[in-house]
N, C-alpha and C positions, 0 to 999 in steps of 0.2 A: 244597297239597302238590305243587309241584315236581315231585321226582323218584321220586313215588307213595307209597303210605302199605305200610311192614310189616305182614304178615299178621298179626293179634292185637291191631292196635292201633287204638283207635276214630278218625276222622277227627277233626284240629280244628275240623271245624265240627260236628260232633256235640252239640250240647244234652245236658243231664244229662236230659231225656224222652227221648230218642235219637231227635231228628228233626233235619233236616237247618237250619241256621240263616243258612244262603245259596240255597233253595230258593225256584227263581225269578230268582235274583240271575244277571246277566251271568259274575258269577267263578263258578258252580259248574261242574266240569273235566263236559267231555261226557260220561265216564265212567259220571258220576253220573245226569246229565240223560235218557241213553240207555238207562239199567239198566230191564231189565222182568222184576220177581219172576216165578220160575218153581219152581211146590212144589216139584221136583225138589230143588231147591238150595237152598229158603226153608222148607219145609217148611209147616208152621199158625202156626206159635209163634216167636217172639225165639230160646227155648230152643231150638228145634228146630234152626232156621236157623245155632246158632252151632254145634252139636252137628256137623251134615252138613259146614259149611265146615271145620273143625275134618280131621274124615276125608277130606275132598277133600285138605288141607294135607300131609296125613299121609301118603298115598299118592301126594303127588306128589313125595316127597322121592328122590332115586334111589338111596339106601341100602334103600328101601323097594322096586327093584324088584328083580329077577332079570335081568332080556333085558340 
């Protein structure tokens, strides 16, 4: 994905097990390669994980702030 993936939308290389299906591979973008889960943001769970990005999204909208 070129010009990066919309927030909400699972990567094409997502597996229907949602594991990564160029993991390891030369083409997966550093993004990927470099990402290190942090509970903060990942939480325990798939659900969790999509739950907090989800409210990160939400709060970073600038309708959503005040300043």
């Amino acid at each position: 994905m070129p010009q990066g993936k919309p927030a909400g939308l699972p990567c094409v290389h997502l597996t229907e097990s949602y594991t990564c299906a160029i993991f390891g591979d030369s083409r997966r973008p550093t993004v990927c390669a470099t990402f290190r889960p942090e509970i903060a943001f990942c939480g325990v769970s798939r659900d969790d994980a999509l739950q907090r990005i989800q409210q990160l999204d939400l709060i970073s909208h600038p309708e959503y702030r005040d300043d």
